[in-house]
N, C-alpha and C positions, 0 to 999 in steps of 0.2 A: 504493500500500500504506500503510497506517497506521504509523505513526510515534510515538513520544515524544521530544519535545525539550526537555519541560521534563518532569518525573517526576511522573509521575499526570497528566499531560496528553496528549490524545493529535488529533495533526491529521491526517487522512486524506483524500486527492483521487484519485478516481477521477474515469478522463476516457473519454467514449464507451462508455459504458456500456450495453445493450440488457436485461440483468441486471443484479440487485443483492442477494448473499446477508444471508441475515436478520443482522441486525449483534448480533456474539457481547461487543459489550461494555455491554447493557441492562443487567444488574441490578447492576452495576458502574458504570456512568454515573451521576452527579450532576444534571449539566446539559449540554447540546449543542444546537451551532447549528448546522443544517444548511444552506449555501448551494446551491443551483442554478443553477451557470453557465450551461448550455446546457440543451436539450432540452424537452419537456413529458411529459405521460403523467398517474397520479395516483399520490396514497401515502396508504395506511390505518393512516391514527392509531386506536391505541384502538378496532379494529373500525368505525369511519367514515370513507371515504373521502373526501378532499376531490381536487380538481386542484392541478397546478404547471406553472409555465412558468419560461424563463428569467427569473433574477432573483428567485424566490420565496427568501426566508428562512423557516427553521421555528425554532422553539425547544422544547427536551424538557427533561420535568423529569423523577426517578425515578420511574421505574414505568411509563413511558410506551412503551408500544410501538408500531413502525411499521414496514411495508413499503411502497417504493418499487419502484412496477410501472413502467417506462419505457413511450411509444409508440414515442418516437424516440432515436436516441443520446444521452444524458446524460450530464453532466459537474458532479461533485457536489464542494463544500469540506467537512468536518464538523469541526468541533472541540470535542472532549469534556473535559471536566471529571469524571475518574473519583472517585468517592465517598472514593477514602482520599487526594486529593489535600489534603483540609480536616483530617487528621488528621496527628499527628507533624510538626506545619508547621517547629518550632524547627528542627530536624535537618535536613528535608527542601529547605524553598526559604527560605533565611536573608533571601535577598535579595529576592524577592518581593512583591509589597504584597498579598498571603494572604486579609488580611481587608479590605481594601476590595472584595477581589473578592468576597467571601462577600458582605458585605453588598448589592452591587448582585444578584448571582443571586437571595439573598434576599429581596428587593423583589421580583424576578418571579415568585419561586414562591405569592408571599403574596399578591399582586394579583389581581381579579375578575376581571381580561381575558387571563391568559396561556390562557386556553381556548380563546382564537381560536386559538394553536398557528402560525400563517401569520402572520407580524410585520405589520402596518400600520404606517403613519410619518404622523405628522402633515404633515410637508413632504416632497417630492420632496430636499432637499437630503438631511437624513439619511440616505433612503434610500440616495443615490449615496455620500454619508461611508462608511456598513456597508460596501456593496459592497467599495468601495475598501480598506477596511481588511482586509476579509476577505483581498482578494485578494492584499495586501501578506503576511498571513501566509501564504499557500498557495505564494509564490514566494521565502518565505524558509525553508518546507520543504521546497524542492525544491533549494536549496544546500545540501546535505546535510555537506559538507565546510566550507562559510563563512559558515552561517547567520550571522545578528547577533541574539542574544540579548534587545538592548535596543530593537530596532525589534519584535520578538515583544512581550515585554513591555508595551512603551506601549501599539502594539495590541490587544492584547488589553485594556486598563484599559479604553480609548476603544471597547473594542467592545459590555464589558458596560454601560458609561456611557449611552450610547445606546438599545441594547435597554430598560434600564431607564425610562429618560426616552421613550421609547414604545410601554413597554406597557400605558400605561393607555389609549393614545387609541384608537378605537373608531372604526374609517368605514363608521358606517350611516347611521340616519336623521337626520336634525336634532333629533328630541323628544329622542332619546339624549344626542345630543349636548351637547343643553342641559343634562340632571338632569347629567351627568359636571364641563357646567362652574357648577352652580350653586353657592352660597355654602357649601353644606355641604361638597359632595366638594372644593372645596379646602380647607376646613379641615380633612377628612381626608387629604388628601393630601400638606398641612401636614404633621402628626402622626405619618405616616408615615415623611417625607423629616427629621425632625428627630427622630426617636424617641431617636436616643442624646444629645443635647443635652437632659435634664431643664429649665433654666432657663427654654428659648423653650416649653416644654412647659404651665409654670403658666397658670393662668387669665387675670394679669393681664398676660403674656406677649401668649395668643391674642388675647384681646380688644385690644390695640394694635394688633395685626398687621390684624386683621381690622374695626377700627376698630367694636367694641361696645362696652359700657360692661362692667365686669368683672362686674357682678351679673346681667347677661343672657344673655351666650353659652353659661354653662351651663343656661340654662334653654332658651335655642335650638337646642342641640344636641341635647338628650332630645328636644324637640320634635319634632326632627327625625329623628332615629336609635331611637328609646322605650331608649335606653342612656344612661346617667350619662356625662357625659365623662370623668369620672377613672376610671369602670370600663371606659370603651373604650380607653384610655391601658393600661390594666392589660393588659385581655384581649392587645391586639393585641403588650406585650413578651412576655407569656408563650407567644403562639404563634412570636416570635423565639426564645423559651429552650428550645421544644421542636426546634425547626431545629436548635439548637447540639446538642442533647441527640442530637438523630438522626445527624447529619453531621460533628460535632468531636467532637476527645475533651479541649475545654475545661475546666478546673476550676472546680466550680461558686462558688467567688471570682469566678474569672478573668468567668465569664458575669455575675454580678453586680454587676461593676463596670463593664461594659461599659454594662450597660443601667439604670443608676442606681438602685439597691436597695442597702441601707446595707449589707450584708456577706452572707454565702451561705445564713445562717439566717435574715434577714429576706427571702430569693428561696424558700427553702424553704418557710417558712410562707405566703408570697403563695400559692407553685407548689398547695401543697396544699388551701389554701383554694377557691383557683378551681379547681381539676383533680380534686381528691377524691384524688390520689394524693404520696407524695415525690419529689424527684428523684431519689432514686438506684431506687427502684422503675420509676418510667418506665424510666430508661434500662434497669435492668439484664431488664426488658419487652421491649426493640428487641433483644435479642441471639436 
C-alpha cells in the first residue's frame, strides 16, 4: 500500500501483482520512478506501449500517464514526488535538501532524452547503484515502526543524482552517439550542469574550459546551434523560471537570485521580453 514518510512524498511497493489499478495520484504527481523488481508484461505511456522486464526503471514527469498490464506476477517500487511537495518547503521539510532535489528533477524534465521514459545507464554499475538504492528505500518503508529517516534521505539525493547524470545518455546507434558527445553538446551540457554559477557561464569562462580563444566560441556556437550563446544562456534560465513559476511558490527575488538576474525587475523585464508575457501573469495563467 502506498505510504508517506516524508510529507508530499509518497513510496508504494506492490508485490505479485497480476493487476494494477490506474494510479489515483497522476495529476498530483510531480515526478516518479517507477522500479520493476520482478515480473515482465508491458505498460502504456502516453497511449504507447512499450515492454518491461525485471529491473526496468521508468521515470514520469507531470502529465504523464500510464498503465501497467502484467503477463506475469509483478512486483513494483514507485516513489512519487507529489506537486505540493516543492511548495510551502520552509514549514514543510526544514530539514530536507528541497532544492537540490528540485534542481536534479529539473535537469530531467528539461532534457531531450527523458522521452525514452525507460532509464538507460551508461554503465552497468549505475545501473546496479539505482537498483540498490531503490531497494534500500522500499525496505526502509516497510519498517514502518523504525524507519531511519537519514538512510531515506541520502537515498533519495543519490537517486535523483544518478537518474540525472543518465539521462542524457542514449543506447542507440553510434552516429547518435557521436553528435550527443560532440564538442557542442558538451558545451551545452556544460551550460546546463552550471547554469546557477553565472561566472563559469561568461565567454571567457567557456572558452578556457573548452580551450577556444574567447573571440571564437561565440561564433562556434551560433554556428552550430543558428542561437546566440548569450541568448541560449537566457532562453534555457527562463524555461528554469517557468519550472519555478509552475511547481514552487518561490518569490520572484527568491527565483532571481537563484539564477543570477540582478533583482526580480530585471527577471521581469528579461521574462517579458522573451515570453511576450509578466511573471505574475504567467503564473496567475497556471491556476
Amino acid at each position: 500500500m502506498p505510504r508517506t514518510i516524508i510529507e508530499n512524498i509518497v513510496i508504494a511497493q506492490y508485490k505479485d501483482q497480476t493487476f494494477f489499478e490506474f494510479c489515483k495520484y497522476t495529476t498530483i504527481r510531480f515526478f516518479e520512478i517507477l522500479y520493476f523488481k520482478k515480473g515482465n508484461g508491458t505498460i502504456k505511456i502516453n497511449g504507447k506501449t512499450v515492454t518491461y522486464s525485471a529491473k526496468s526503471i521508468f521515470v514520469f514527469i507531470p502529465d504523464d500517464i500510464y498503465i501497467v498490464n502484467p503477463e506475469t506476477e509483478t512486483t513494483t517500487v514507485a516513489i512519487k514526488f507529489l506537486k505540493s511537495f516543492f511548495r510551502n518547503t520552509a514549514s514543510q521539510n526544514e530539514t530536507l535538501p528541497v532544492n537540490d532535489w528540485f534542481r536534479k528533477i529539473e535537469e530531467i524534465l528539461n532534457s531531450e532524452s527523458h522521452e525514452l521514459r525507460e532509464m538507460q545507464f551508461e554503465t552497468d554499475a549505475d545501473r546496479a547503484h539505482l537498483v540498490a538504492l531503490v531497494n534500500m528505500v522500499a525496505t526502509e518503508y516497510l519498517n514502518k515502526q523504525s524507519f531511519d529517516i537519514f538512510i531515506i534521505q541520502n537515498s533519495l539525493s543519490v537517486i535523483l543524482h544518478l537518474i540525472a547524470r543518465n539521462i542524457q545518455f542514449i543506447n542507440t546507434s553510434d552516429s547518435v552517439k557521436e553528435v550527443k558527445s560532440s564538442k557542442i553538446q558538451q558545451i551545452i551540457n556544460y551550460i546546463h550542469s552550471n547554469i546557477y554559477n553565472s561566472d563559469l557561464l561568461s565567454t571567457k569562462s567557456l572558452a578556457e574550459e573548452f580551450h577556444m580563444a574567447d573571440n571564437y566560441i561565440s561564433e562556434y556556437f551560433k554556428k552550430h546551434t543558428d542561437v546566440s550563446l548569450k541568448k541560449y544562456i537566457i532562453n534555457y534560465k527562463l524555461k528554469l523560471v517557468e519550472t519555478r513559476l509552475k511547481y514552487t511558490d518561490l518569490q520572484y527575488s527568491e527565483i532571481a537570485a537563484e539564477l543570477g538576474f540582478t533583482d526580480s525587475s530585471h527577471l521581469n523585464k528579461t521574462f517579458q521580453s522573451y515570453k511576450g508575457t509578466s511573471l505574475s501573469t504567467f503564473r496567475a495563467n497556471l491556476a
